[in-house]
C-alpha positions as CSV (number, residue, x, y, z in Angstrom):
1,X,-139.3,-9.5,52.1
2,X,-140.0,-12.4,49.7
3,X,-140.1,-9.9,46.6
4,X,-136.8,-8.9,47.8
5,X,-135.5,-12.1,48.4
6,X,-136.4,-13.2,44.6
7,X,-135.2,-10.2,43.3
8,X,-131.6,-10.6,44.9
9,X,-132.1,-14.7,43.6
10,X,-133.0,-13.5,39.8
11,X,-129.7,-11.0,40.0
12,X,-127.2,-13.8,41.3
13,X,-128.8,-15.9,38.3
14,X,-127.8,-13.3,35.9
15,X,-124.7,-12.8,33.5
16,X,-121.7,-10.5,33.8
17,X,-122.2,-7.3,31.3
18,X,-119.0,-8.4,29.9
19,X,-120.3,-11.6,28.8
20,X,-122.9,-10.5,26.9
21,X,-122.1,-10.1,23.0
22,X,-121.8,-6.4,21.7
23,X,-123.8,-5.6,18.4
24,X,-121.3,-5.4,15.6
25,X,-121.9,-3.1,12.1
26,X,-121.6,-6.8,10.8
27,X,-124.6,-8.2,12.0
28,X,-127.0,-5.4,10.9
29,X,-124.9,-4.9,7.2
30,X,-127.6,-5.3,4.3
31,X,-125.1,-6.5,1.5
32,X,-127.6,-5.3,-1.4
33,X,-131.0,-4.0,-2.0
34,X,-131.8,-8.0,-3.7
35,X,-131.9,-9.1,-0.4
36,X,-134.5,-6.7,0.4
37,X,-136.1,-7.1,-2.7
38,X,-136.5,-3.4,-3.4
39,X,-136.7,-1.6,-6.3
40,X,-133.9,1.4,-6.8
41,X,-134.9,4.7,-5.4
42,X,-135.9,6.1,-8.7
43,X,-138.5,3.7,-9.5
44,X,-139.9,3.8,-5.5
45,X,-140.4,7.9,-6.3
46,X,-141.7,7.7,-9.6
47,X,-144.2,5.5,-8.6
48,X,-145.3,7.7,-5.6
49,X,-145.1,10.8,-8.3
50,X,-147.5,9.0,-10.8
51,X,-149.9,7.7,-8.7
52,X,-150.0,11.6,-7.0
53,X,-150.4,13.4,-10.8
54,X,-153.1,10.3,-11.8
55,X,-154.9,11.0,-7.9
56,X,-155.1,14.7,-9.1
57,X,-156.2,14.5,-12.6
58,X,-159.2,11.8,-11.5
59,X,-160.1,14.9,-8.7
60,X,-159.7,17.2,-11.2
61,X,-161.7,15.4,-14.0
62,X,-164.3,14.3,-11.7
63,X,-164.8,17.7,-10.4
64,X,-164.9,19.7,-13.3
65,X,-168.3,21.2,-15.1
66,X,-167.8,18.8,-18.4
67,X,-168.2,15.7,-16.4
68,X,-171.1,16.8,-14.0
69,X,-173.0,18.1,-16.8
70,X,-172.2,14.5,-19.0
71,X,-173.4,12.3,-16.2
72,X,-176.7,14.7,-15.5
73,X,-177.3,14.5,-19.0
74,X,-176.9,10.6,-18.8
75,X,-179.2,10.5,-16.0
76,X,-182.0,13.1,-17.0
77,X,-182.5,11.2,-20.5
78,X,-181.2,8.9,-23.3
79,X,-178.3,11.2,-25.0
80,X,-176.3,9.8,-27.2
81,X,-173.8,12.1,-27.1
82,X,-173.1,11.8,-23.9
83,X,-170.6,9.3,-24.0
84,X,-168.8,11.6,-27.1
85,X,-168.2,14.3,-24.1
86,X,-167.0,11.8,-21.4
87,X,-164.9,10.1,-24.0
88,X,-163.3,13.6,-24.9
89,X,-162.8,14.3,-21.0
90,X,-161.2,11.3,-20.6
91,X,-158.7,11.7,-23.4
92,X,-158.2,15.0,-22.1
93,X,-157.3,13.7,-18.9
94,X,-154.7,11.0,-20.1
95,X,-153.2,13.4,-22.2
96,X,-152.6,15.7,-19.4
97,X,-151.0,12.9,-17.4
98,X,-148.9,11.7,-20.2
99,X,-147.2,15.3,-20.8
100,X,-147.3,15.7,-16.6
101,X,-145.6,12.3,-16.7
102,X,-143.4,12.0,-19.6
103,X,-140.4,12.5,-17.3
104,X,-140.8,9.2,-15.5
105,X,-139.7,5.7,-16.4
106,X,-142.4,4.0,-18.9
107,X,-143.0,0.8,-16.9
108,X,-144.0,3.3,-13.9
109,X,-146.2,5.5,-16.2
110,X,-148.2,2.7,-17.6
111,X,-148.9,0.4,-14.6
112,X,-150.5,3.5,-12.6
């Protein structure tokens, strides 16, 4: 009877629905994307898109037969050209992600 007794108490204490302010469009507008402090959609998928093509190329590299044999070479014995091969993989690799890239603002291509 006492939980009853509070409940009816809490409800008496309580506003009228038609006091209660109604959300407005107003309140939730954003006026522009510098008070989010977001970059335009453009740069937010280029970004993504690099960082995806650079992800793939690194697998890609990594994976490949030129840069197993390179680092078991490295690892087997002194070889000097060793670091000829990985620095012809790697050029390779950059080259690919420039041409993959070229479509994409600069600023986003280099910082990834």
């Amino acid at each position: 009877m006492q939980i009853l007794s509070s409940f009816v108490g809490k409800r008496a204490q309580s506003h009228p629905r038609a006091s209660i302010a109604t959300p407005t469009p107003k309140n939730f507008q954003v006026v522009e994307n510098k008070d989010l402090d977001l970059p335009n959609h453009r740069t937010m998928v280029a970004t993504v898109r690099c960082a995806e093509i650079a992800a793939g190329l690194r697998a890609a590299t990594l994976e490949s037969g030129g840069w197993a044999a390179a680092t078991a070479a490295a690892k087997a014995s002194h070889a000097p050209a060793v670091g000829a091969q990985l620095d012809a993989l790697m050029f390779e690799c950059l080259q690919t992600y420039d041409a993959t890239a070229a479509q994409f603002d600069e600023q986003v291509r280099v910082c990834v």
